[in-house]
MARLUMBA-117186 format. One line per field, with one value per residue (C-alpha): residue number from 1; residue in one letter; x, y, z. Coordinates in Angstrom, 3 decimals, padded with zeros to 6 digits. Layout:
i: NUM; ...;
aa: A; ...;
c1: X; ...;
c2: Y; ...;
c3: Z; ...;
***
This chain:
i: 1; 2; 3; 4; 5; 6; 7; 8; 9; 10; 11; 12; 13; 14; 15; 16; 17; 18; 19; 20; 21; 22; 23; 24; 25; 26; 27; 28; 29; 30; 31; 32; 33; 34; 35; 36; 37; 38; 39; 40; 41; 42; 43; 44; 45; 46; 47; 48; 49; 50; 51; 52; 53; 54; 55; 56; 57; 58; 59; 60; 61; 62; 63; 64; 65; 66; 67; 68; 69; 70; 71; 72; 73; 74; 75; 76; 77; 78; 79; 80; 81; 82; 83; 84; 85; 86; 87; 88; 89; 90; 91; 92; 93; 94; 95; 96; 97; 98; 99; 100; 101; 102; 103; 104; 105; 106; 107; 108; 109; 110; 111; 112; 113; 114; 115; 116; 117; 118; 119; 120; 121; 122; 123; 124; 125; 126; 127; 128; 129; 130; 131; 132; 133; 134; 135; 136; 137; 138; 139; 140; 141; 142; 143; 144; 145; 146; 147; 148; 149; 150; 151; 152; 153; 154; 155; 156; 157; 158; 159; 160;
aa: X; X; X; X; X; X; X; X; X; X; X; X; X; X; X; X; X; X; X; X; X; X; X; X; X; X; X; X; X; X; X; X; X; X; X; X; X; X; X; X; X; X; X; X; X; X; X; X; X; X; X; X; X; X; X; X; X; X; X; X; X; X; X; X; X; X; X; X; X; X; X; X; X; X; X; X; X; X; X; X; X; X; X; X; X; X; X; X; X; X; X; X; X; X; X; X; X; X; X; X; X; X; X; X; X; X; X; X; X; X; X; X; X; X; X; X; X; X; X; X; X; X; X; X; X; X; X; X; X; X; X; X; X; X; X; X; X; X; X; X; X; X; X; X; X; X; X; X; X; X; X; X; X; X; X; X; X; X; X; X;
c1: 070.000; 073.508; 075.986; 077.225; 074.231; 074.006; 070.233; 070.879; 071.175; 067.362; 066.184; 062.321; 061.352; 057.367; 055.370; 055.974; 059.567; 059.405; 057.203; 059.748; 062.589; 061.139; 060.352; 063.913; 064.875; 062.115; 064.000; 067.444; 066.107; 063.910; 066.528; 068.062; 065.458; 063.291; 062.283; 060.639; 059.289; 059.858; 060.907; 059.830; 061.704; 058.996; 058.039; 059.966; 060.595; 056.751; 055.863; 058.504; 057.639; 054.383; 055.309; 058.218; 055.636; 053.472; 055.871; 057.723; 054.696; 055.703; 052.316; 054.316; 055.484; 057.224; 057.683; 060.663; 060.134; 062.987; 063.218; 066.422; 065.761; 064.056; 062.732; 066.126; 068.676; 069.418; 069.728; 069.887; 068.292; 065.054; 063.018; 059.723; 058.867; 060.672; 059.611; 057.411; 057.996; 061.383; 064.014; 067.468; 068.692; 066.951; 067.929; 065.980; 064.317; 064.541; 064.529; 063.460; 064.091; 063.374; 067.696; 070.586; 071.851; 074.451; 074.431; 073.595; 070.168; 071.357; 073.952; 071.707; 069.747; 071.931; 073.096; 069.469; 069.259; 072.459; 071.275; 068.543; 069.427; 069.509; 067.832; 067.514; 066.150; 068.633; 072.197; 074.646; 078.303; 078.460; 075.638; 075.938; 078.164; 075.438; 072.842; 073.525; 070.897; 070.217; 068.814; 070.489; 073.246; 073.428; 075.987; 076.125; 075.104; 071.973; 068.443; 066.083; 062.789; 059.872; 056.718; 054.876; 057.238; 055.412; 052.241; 051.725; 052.632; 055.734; 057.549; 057.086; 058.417; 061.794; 065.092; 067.292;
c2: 035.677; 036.316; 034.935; 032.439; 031.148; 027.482; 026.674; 023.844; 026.953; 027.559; 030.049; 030.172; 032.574; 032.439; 035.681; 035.740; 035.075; 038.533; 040.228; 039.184; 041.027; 043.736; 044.501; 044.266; 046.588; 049.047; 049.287; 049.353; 052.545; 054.106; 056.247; 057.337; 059.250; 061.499; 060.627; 062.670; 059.082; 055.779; 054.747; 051.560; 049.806; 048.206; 045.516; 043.706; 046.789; 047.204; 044.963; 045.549; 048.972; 049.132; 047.019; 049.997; 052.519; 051.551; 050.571; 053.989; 055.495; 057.134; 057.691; 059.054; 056.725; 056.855; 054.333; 053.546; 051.085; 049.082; 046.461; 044.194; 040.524; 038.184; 035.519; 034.375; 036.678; 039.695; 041.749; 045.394; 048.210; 050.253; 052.964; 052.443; 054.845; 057.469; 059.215; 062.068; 063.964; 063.249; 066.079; 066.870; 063.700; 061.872; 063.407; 062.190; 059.213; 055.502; 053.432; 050.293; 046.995; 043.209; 042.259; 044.067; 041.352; 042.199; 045.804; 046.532; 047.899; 049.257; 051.398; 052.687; 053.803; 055.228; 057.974; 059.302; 059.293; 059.540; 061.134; 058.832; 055.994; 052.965; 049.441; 046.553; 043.089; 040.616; 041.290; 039.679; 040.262; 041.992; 044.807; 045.416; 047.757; 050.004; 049.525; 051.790; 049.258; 045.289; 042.495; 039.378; 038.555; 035.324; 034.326; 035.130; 031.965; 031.532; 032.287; 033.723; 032.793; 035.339; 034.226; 036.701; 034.521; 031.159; 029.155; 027.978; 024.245; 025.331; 026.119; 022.124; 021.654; 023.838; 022.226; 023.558;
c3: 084.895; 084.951; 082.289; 085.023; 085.683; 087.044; 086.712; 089.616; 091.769; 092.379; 095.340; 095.524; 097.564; 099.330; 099.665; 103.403; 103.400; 100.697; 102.836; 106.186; 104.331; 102.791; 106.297; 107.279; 104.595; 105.914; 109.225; 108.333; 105.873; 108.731; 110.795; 106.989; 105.816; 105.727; 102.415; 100.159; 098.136; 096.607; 092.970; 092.193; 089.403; 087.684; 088.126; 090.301; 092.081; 092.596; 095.672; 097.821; 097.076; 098.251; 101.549; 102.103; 101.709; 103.852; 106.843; 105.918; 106.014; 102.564; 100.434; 097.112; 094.591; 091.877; 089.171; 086.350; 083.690; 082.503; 080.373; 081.006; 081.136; 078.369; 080.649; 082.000; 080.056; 079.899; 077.039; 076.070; 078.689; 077.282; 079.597; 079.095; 081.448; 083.060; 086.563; 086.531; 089.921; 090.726; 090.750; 091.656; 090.238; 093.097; 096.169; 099.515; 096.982; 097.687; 094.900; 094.911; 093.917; 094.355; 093.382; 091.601; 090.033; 086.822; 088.131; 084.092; 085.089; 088.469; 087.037; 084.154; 086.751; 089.076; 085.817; 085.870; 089.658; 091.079; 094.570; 095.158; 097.852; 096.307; 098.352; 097.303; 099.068; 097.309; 095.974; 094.134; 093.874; 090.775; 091.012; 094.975; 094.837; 093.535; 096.057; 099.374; 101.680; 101.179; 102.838; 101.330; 099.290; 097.259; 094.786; 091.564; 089.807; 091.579; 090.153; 092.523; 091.906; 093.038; 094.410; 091.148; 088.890; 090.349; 090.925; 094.312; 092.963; 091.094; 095.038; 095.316; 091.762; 092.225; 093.605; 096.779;
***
């Protein structure tokens, strides 16, 4: 979460409300390609990944592993895994992830793949000026909570 965090501001988000804009994002990025594959940022990156690929009809993917965020903070950046395939810093990739929040992990990721178009489904202030394509933008101070992230009782249990 963001230093300005308000923990009041809660935004659960259901599987088919993820799976409505990942979609979305799959047809604003269909006339911009073609693509040569996908770069997931693992692991939120991962599902809207594999709903891109298979609307895109893109059957290579790529993963990155970064580790930013300590439950609700985030901390300092580690690769746990770099890409295998990808060349020429990226060029005709998407990568992929569920937010760009801070833009601390987006822009850490934009110096190894600079080329590569960057999409995201939710954006916040601070990090969307690093993503080329998004969905959503919330403010900065709200916590997005992924359906992965919750039990099926826990939507009931989160504020609006």
């Amino acid at each position: 979460m963001s230093e300005h965090a308000d923990p009041a501001k809660n935004f659960p988000v259901t599987w088919e409300e993820l799976h409505r804009n990942a979609k979305a994002l799959a047809w604003r990025l269909s006339d911009k390609g073609p693509w040569t594959g996908i770069i997931a940022i693992a692991r939120g990156g991962l599902v809207p990944a594999a709903i891109l690929a298979r609307e895109l009809n893109i059957r290579v993917i790529e993963t990155v592993s970064i580790k930013s965020y300590e439950h609700q903070s985030q901390g300092e950046i580690k690769v746990l895994k770099a890409p295998d395939a990808v060349q020429d810093e990226g060029a005709g990739w998407l990568l992929i992830d569920d937010l760009v929040d801070t833009g601390k992990t987006a822009a850490f990721v934009r110096k190894i793949m600079p080329k590569a178009h960057f999409a995201t489904i939710y954006a916040k202030p601070s990090g969307r000026p690093l993503v080329d394509t998004f969905i959503t933008e919330v403010s900065q101070d709200t916590w997005i909570h992924f359906p992965w992230d919750l039990n099926p009782i826990s939507y009931m249990q989160i504020p609006r």
